[in-house]
C-alpha positions in Angstrom: -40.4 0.7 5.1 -41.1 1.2 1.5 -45.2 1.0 0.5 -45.7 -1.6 -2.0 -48.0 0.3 -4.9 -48.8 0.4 -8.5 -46.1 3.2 -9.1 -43.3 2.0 -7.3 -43.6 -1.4 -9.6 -44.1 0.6 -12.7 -40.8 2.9 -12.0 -39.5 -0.6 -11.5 -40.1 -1.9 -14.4 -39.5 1.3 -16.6 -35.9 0.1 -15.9 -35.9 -2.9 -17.9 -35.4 -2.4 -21.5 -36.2 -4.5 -24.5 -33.0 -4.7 -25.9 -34.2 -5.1 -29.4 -35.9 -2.1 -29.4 -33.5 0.2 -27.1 -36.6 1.1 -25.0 -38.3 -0.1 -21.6 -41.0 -2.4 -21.4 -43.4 0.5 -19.8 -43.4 2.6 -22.8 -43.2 0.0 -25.4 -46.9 -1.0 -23.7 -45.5 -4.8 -22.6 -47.2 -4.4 -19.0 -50.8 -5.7 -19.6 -51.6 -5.7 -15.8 -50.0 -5.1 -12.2 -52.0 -6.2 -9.7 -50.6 -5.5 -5.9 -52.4 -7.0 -2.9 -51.4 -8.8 0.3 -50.5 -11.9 -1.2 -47.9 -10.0 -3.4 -47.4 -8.3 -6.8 -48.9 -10.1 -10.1 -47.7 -8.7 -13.1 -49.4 -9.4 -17.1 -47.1 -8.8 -19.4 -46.3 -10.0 -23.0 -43.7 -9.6 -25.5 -44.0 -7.7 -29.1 -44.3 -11.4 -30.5 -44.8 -14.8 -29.2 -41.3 -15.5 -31.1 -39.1 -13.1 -29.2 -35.6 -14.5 -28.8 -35.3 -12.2 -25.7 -38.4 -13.1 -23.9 -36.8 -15.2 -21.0 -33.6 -12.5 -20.4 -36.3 -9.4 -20.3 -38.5 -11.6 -18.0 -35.7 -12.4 -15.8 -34.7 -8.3 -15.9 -38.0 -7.4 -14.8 -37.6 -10.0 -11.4 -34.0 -8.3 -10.7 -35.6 -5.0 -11.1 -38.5 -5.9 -9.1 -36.4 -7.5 -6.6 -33.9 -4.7 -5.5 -37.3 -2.2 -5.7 -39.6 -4.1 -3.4 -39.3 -5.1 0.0 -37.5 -8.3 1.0 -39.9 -11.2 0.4 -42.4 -9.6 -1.2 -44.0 -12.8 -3.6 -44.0 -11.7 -7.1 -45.5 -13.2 -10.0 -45.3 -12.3 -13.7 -47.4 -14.2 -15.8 -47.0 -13.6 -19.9 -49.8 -13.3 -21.9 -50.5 -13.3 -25.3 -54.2 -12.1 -25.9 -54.3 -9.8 -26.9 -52.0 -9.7 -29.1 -49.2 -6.6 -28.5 -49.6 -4.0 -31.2 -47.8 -0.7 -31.5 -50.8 1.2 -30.4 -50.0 -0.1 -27.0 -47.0 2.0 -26.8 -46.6 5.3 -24.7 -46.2 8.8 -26.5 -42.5 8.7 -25.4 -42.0 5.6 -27.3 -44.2 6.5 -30.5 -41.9 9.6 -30.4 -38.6 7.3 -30.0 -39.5 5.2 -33.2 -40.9 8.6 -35.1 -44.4 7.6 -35.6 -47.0 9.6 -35.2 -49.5 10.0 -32.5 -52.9 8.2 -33.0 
């Protein structure tokens, strides 16, 4: 039986890309929270604006990748989240790299 942890949901959702971008969701610093307890997984996450055209089809990525990584009927929750705001100092090394800025 596979342990439900903070790890295994990350590597989850480091498979779902923003397609805009070209880069996962992880590393672009979209994962505010994940929160795994009993009751479930809870995931904040937000988008790179409020007016992303590709909000609802990354959302419903991150449930597919969520759902063949987790156990069956394991409850999951993602709730967006828009304060604070995303800015690019949210994003990973890898992704800073990616877009060639440099580090902070």
């Amino acid at each position: 039986m596979t342990t439900v942890n903070e790890d295994l949901v990350r590597d989850a959702l480091s498979q779902v890309l923003d397609p805009e971008a070209g880069m996962n969701i992880v590393d672009l610093g979209l994962i505010y929270g994940i929160d795994v307890s009993d009751e479930g997984v809870h995931i904040q996450m937000t988008m790179t604006s409020a007016a992303c055209p590709m909000a609802d089809m990354i959302v419903d990525d991150a449930y597919a990748a969520l759902e063949s990584a987790l156990p069956r009927n394991t409850m999951v929750e993602i709730e967006m989240v828009w304060d604070p705001p995303w800015t690019p100092d949210r994003m990973s090394g890898l992704a800073r790299d990616h877009f060639g800025w440099a580090p902070r």
